[in-house]
C-alpha positions in Angstrom: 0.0 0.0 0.0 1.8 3.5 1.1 0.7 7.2 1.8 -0.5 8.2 -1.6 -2.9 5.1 -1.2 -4.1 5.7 1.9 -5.0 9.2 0.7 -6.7 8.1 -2.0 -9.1 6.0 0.1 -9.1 8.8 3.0 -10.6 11.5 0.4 -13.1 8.4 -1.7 -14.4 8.3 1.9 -15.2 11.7 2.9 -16.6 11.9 -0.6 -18.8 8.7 0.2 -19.9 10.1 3.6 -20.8 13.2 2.2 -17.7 14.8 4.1 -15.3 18.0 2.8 -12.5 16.9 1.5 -9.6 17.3 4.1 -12.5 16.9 6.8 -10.3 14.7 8.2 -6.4 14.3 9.5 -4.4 11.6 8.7 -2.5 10.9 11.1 1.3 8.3 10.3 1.7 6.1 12.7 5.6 6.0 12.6 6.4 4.2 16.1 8.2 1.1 15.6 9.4 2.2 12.2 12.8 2.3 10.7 14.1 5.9 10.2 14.3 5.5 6.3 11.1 4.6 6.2 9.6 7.5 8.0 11.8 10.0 6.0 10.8 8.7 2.9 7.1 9.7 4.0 8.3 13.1 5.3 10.0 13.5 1.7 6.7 12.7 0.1 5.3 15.7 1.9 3.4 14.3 4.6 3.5 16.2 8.3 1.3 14.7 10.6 2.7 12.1 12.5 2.1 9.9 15.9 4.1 8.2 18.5 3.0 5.8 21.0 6.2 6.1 23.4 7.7 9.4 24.9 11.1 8.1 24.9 11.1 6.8 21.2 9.4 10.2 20.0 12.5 12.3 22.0 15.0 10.3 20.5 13.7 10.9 16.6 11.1 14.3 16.2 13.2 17.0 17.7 15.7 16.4 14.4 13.1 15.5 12.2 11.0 18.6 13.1 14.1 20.8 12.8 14.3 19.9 9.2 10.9 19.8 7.9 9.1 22.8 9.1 5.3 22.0 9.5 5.4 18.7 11.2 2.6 18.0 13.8 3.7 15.2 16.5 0.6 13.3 17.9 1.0 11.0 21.4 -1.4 8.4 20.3 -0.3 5.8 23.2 -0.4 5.5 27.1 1.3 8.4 28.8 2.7 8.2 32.4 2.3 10.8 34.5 6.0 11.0 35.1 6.4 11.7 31.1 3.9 14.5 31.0 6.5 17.1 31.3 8.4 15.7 28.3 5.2 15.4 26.6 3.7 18.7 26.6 7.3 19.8 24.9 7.1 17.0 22.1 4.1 17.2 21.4 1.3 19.0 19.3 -1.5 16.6 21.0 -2.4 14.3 23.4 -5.0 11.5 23.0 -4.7 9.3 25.7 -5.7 11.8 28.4 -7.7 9.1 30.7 -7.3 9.4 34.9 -7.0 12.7 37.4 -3.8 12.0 38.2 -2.2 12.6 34.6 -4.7 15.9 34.1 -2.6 17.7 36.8 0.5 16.8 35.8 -0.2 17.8 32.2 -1.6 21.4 33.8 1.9 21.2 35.8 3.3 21.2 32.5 1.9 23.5 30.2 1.5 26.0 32.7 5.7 25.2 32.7 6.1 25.4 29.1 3.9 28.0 28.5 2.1 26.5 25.6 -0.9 23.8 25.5 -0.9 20.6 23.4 -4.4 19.5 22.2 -6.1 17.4 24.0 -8.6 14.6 23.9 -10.1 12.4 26.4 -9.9 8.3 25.7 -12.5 6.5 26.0 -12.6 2.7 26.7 -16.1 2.0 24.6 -15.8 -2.0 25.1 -15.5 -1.5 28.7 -11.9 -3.8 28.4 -10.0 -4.3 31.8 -6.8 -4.6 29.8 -7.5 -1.5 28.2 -6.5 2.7 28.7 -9.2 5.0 29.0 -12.5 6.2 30.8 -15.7 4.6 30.9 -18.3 6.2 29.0 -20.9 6.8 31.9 -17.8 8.9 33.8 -17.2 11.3 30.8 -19.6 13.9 32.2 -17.9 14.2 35.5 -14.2 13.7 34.3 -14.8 16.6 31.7 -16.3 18.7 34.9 -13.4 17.9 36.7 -10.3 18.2 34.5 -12.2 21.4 33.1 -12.2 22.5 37.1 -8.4 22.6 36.4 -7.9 24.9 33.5 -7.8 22.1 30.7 -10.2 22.4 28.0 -10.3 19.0 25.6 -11.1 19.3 22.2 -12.4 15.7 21.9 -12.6 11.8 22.7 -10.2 8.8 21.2 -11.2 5.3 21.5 -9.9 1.8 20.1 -12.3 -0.7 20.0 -11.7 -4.1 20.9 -9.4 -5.7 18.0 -12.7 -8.7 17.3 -15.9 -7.6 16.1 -17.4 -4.7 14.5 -15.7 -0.9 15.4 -18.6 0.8 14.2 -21.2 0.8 17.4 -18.0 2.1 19.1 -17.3 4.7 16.7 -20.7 5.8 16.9 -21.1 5.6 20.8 -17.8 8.0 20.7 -19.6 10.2 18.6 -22.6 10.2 20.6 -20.5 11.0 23.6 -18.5 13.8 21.8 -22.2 15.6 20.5 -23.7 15.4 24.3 -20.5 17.1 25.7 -19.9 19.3 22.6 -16.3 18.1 22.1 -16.1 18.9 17.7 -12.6 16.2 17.9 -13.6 12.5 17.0 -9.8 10.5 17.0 -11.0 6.9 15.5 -9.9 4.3 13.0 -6.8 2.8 12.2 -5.2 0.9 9.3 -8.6 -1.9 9.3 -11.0 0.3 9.7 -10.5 4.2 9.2 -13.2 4.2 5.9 -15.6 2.7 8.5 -14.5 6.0 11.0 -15.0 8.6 8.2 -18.4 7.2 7.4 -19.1 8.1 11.5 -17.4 11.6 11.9 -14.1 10.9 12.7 -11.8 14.3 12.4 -8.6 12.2 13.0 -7.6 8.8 11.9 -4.6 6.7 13.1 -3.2 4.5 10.2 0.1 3.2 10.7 1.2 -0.1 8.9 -1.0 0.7 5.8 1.7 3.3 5.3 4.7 2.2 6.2 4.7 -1.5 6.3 4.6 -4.5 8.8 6.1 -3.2 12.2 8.8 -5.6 13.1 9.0 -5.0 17.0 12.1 -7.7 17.1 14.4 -4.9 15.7 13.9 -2.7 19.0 15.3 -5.3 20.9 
């Protein structure tokens, strides 16, 4: 497959849902990926990116961004509190924001830095023990209370379980984004962004449709 694939079927799907074209962001998911790899995507033009670990994205975007002006960084995976500092630097968003305890370090940091990544909330839509995020029936009161603290999220993320159908979650998510008037819907990856687009998503997460198979054995 590769990028100019992917946007191909990004745009034939906003067309299909009736959607602006652009309506929504891709977002490469580059962790995991071999440098030439990524730079060949940066070369084709493409500047929206995502990590899923704070140390991996410190020791790769700070060069990168230095030498292709215009690149957006996205933190698409768990963050510990104890990274948030690093984060907020990195970083032009955050969509794993999901417990009390990571909302005030991230207002610790951006108070620190001065600036404010975006933010969105994750939700865990298949209610899975295993799995990051906040429960759908807590949204209300987690939004009250991080919102109590100065941050102001522009939407929810969620990763339905990897079996079944993503739709119902994608359009719970949505659901959950209207009733709290959040406009940020970050949903679909490589499997099923089309299925995403069709329910609202503004920001989809496709990583091995771009780049190729991941081959974690090289990380050691």
């Amino acid at each position: 497959m590769g990028l100019n694939e992917i946007i191909d079927r990004v745009r034939a799907a906003e067309q299909a849902a009736g959607r602006a074209e652009g309506a929504v962001e891709l977002i490469a998911v580059s962790k995991v990926q071999p440098d030439a790899r990524v730079e060949a995507v940066l070369a084709a033009g493409h500047r929206v990116f995502g990590e899923n670990y704070v140390q991996e994205a410190q020791g790769k975007w700070p060069g990168w961004k230095g030498r292709h002006p215009g690149v957006r960084l996205h933190m698409i995976g768990p963050l510990q509190s104890n990274k948030a500092k690093a984060a907020v630097g990195l970083f032009d968003a955050i969509h794993t924001l999901d417990r009390m305890s990571l909302a005030r370090k991230l207002v610790a940091a951006i108070e620190a830095h001065g600036t404010a990544p975006e933010l969105f909330v994750q939700i865990n839509t298949g209610d899975e023990p295993q799995k990051a995020g906040i429960l759908p029936d807590e949204l209300a009161g987690f939004l009250e209370q991080i919102r109590a603290l100065g941050l102001n999220p522009q939407g929810l993320m969620c990763i339905p379980p990897e079996s079944g159908d993503s739709t119902p979650h994608f359009r719970l998510l949505r659901r959950l984004a209207e009733s709290e008037g959040l406009p940020g819907l970050s949903m679909g990856m490589s499997a099923d962004f089309e299925s995403a687009i069709a329910e609202g998503a503004t920001h989809i997460r496709v990583g091995s449709a771009i780049f190729g198979a991941r081959d974690y054995s090289a990380k050691g």
